[in-house]
C-alpha positions as CSV (number, residue, x, y, z in Angstrom):
1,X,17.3,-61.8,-24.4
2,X,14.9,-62.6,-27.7
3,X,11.2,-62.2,-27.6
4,X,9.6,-64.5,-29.9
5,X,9.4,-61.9,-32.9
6,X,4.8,-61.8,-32.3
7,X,5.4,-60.6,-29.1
8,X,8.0,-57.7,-30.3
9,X,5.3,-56.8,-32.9
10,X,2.7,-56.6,-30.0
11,X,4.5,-54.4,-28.1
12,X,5.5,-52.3,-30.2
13,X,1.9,-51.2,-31.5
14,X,0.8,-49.4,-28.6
15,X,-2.2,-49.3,-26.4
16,X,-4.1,-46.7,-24.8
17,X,-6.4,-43.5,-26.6
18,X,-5.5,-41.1,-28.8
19,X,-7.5,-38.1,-26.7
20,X,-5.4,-35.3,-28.6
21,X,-7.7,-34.8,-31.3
22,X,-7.7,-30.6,-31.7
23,X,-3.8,-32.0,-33.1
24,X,-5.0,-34.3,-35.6
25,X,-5.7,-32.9,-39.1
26,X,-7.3,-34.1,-42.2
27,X,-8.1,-37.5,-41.3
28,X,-8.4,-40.9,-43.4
29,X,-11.2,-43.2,-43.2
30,X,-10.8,-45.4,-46.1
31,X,-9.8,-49.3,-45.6
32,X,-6.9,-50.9,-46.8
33,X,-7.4,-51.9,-50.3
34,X,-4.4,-53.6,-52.5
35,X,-3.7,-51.7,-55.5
36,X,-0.2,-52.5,-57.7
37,X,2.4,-49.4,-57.8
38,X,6.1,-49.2,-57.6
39,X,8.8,-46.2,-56.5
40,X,12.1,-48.1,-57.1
41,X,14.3,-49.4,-54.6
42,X,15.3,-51.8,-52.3
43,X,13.2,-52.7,-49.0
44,X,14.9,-54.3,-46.2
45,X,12.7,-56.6,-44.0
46,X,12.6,-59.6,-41.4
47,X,10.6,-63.1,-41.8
48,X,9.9,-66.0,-39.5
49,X,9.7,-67.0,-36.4
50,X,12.9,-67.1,-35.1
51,X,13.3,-64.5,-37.5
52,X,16.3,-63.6,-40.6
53,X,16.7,-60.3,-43.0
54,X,15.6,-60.0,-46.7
55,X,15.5,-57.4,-49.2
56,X,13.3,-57.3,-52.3
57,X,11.9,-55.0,-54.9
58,X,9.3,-52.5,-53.6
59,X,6.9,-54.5,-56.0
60,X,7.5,-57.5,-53.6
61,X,9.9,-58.9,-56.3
62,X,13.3,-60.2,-56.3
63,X,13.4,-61.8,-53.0
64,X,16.8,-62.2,-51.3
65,X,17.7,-63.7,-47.9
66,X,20.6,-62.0,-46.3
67,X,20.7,-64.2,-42.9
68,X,20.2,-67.7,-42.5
69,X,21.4,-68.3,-38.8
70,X,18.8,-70.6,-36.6
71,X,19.4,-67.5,-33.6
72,X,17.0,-64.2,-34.4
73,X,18.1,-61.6,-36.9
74,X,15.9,-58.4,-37.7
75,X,15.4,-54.6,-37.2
76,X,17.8,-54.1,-40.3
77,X,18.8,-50.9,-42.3
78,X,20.8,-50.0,-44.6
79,X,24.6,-48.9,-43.3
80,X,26.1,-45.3,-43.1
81,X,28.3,-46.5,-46.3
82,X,24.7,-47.0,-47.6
83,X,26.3,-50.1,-49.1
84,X,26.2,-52.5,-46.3
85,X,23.4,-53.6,-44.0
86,X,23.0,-53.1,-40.0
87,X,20.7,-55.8,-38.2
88,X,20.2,-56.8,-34.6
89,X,21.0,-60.3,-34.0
90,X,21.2,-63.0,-31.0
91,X,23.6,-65.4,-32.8
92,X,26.4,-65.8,-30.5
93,X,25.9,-65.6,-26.7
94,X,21.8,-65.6,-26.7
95,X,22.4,-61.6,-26.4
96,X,21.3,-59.3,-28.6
97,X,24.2,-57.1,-30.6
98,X,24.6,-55.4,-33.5
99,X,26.1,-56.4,-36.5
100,X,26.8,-55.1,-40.3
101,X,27.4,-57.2,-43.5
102,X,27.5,-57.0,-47.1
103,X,23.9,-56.6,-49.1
104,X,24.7,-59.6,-49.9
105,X,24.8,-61.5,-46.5
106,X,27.9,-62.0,-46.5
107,X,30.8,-60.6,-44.7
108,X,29.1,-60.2,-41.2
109,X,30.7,-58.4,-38.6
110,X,30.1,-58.2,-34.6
111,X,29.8,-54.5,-33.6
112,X,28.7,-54.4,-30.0
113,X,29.0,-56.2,-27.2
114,X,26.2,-55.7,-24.4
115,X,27.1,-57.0,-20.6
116,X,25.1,-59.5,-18.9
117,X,21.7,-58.6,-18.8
118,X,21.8,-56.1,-21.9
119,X,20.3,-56.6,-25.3
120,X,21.4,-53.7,-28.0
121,X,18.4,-53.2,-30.6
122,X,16.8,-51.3,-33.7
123,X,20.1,-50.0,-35.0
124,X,20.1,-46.9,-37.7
125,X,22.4,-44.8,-39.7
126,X,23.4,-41.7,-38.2
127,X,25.6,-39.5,-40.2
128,X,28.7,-42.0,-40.1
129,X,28.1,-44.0,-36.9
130,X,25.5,-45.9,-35.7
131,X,22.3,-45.5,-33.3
132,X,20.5,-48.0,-31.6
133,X,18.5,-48.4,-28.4
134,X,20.2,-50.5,-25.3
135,X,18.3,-52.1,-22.5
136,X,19.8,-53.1,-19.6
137,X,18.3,-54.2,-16.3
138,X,14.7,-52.6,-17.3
139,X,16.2,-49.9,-18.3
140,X,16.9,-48.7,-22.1
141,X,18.4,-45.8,-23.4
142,X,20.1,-44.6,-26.6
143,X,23.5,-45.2,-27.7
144,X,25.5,-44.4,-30.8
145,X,29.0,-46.7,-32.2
146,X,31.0,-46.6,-35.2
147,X,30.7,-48.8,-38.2
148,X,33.9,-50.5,-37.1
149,X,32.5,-50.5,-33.3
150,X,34.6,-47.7,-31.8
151,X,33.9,-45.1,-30.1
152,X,30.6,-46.6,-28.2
153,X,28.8,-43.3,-26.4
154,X,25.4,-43.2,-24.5
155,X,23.6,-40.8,-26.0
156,X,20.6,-39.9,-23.9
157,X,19.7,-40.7,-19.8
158,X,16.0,-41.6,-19.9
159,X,15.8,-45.3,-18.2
160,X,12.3,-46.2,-21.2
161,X,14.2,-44.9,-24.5
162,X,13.9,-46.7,-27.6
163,X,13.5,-47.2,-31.2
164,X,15.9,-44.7,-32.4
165,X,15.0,-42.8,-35.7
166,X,17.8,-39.8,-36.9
167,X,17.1,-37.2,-39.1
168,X,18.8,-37.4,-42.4
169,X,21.2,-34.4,-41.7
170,X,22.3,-36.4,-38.5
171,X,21.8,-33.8,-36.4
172,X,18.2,-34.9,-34.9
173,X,17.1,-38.6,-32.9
174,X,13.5,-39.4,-32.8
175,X,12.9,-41.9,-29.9
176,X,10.1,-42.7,-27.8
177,X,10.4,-42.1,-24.5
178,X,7.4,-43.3,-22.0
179,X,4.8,-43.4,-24.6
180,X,5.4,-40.2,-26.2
181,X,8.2,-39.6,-28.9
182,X,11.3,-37.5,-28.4
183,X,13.5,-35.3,-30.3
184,X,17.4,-35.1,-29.4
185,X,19.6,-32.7,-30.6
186,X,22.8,-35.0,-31.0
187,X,25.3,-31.8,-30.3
188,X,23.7,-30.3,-27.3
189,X,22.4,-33.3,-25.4
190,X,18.7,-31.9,-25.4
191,X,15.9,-33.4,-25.7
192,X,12.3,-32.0,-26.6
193,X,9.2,-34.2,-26.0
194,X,6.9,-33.4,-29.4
195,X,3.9,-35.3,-28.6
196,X,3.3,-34.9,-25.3
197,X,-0.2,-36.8,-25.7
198,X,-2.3,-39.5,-23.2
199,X,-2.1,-42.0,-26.5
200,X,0.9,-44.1,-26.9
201,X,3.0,-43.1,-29.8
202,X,6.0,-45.4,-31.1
203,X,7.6,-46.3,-34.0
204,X,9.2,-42.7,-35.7
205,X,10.0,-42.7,-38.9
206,X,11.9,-39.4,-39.9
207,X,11.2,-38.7,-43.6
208,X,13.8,-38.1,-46.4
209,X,13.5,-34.4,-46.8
210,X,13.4,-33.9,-42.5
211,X,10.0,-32.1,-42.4
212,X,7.9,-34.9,-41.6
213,X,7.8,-37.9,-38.9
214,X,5.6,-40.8,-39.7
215,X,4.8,-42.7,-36.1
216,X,2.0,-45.2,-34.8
217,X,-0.2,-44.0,-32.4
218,X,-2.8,-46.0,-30.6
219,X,-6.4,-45.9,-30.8
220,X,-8.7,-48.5,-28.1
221,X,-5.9,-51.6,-28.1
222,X,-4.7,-51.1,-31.7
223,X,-2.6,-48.8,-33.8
224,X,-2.6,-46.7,-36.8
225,X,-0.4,-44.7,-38.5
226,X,0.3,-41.0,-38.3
227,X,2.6,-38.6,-39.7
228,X,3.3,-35.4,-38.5
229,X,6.0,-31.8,-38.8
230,X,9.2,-32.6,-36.7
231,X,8.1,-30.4,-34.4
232,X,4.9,-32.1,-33.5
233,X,2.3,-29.9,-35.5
234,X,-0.1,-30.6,-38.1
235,X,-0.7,-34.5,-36.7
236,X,-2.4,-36.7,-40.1
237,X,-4.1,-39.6,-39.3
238,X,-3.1,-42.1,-42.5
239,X,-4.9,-45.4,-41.9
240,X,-8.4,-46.3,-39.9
241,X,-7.9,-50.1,-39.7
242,X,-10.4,-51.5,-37.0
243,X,-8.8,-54.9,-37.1
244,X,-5.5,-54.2,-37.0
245,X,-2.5,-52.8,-36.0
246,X,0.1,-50.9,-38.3
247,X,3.7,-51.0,-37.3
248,X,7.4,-49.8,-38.3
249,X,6.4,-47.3,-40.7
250,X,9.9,-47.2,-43.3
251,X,9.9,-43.8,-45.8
252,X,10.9,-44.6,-49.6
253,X,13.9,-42.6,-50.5
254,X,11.9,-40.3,-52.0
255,X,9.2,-39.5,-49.6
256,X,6.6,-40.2,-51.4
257,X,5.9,-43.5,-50.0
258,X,5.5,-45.5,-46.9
259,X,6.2,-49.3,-45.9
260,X,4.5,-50.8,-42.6
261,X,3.6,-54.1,-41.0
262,X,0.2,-55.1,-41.2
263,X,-1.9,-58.2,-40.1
264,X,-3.9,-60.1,-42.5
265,X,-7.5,-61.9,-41.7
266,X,-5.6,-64.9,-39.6
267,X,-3.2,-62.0,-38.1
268,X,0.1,-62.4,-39.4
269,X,2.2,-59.3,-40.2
270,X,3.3,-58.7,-43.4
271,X,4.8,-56.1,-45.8
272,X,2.2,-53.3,-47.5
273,X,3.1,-50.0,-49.3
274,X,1.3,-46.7,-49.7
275,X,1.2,-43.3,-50.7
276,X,2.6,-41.4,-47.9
277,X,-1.1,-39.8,-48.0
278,X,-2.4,-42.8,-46.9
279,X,-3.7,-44.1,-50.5
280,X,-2.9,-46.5,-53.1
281,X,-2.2,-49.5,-50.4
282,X,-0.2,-52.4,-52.2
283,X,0.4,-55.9,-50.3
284,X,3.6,-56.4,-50.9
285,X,3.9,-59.9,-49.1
286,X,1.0,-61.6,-50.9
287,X,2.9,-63.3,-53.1
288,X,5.3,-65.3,-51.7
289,X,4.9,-65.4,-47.5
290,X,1.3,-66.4,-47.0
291,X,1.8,-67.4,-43.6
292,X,5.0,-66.0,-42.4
293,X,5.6,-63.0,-40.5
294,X,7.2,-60.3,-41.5
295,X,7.7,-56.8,-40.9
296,X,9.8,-53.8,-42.8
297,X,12.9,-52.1,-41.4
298,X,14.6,-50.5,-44.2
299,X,14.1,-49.0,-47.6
300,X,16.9,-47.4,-50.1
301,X,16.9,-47.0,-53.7
């Protein structure tokens, strides 16, 4: 059920025109440019190709590998103890499932259990159980466990749901839903499309404080980022990269930053940080994975 991890990274930027442009305010034209900074805090990311989960300073220091299996481990974030780590793995029966370990790597711990045919991916904190996106027969929707793998629910009915992003109160799910991204309220079951665009919009990113969704858009076959009110309003362009594609935009704990994937000159995805205004880029990976991808999925202080 694994994609080679390049393939997951193309499909997830998405393709298309952005043709809402009455929505999209204050603009950002400048290039990516590295410059050093630092917030604090630990960012959760996967290398390689098949893939395994590392954390490191949000300098790009103190590297530490959490996974080491041969199968594919990635999309990881940080448990709803906020002590432990969630990932997506295909280590035992070529399926994909969630798991949780330690921050250390250790400790790791099956959670779900797709049938035949079904991969479960991008798991997230929400409030004290877990959310992540299940595909199943072409089909995907979103789901929610506990952190000891009870209580498995379906949480929407959409047959193209996926990468799950919950508010910080719990009480929200960003998702994307054919192209556009979603909102579900968790206690009603309801579900309010706030894009509604012709571009393809994917990867939400809810921020800290719960005003703000960050989110790639796509512009003519490539992405850049965007960050917008929860309700859909007041749409910011944050990146005009011609020659690439941002993905997975992550939120520092305190929103005042952002982490993405990026592609350098021989287009391999790596790790860069900026303001959360689309300045002060920093290439985190530069240092130490010149030729590996890698891609964020996690940041906590």
């Amino acid at each position: 059920m694994r994609a080679p991890n390049v393939a997951i990274l193309s499909a997830i930027v998405a393709s298309g025109a952005c043709s809402d442009a009455g929505r999209v305010v204050a603009p950002v034209q400048s290039p990516l440019a590295s410059k050093e900074g630092s917030t604090g805090g630990r960012i959760l990311y996967w290398r390689g190709d098949p893939s395994d989960v590392y954390s490191m300073d949000d300098d790009g220091s103190s590297v530490i590998q959490l996974t080491t299996d041969p199968a594919s481990d990635q999309h990881a974030a940080w448990a709803p103890d906020g002590k432990r780590v969630i990932f997506e793995s295909n280590r035992e029966d070529a399926r994909s499932a969630i798991y949780i370990m330690d921050a250390d790597g250790s400790h790791v711990t099956r959670l779900t259990y797709p049938p035949a045919g079904a991969a479960d991916l991008f798991p997230r904190s929400l409030g004290k159980r877990i959310v992540f996106a299940r595909t199943e027969f072409l089909a995907s929707s979103i789901w929610a466990v506990s952190s000891d793998g009870s209580d498995l629910t379906q949480l929407t009915q959409g047959t193209n749901d996926g990468q799950p992003a919950p508010s910080p109160n719990g009480k929200l799910v960003a998702f994307t839903r054919d192209g556009d991204i979603h909102v579900l309220d968790v206690e009603t079951g309801a579900v309010t499309n706030v894009t509604s665009s012709a571009a393809q919009e994917a990867s939400p990113a809810w921020s800290p404080g719960g005003k703000q969704i960050a989110f790639t858009a796509s512009g003519p076959g490539l992405g850049d980022l965007y960050v917008m009110n929860a309700d859909g309003t007041a749409i910011t362009r944050l990146t005009n990269t011609p020659g690439g594609s941002e993905v997975l935009p992550q939120w520092s704990p305190d929103g005042k930053r952002i982490a993405f994937g990026f592609p350098n000159d021989a287009l391999i995805y790596g790790v860069w940080v900026m303001n959360a205004d689309g300045t002060a880029l920093n290439h985190l990976s530069r240092t130490h994975t010149p030729i590996e991808i890698e891609a964020p999925s996690g940041w906590a202080r």
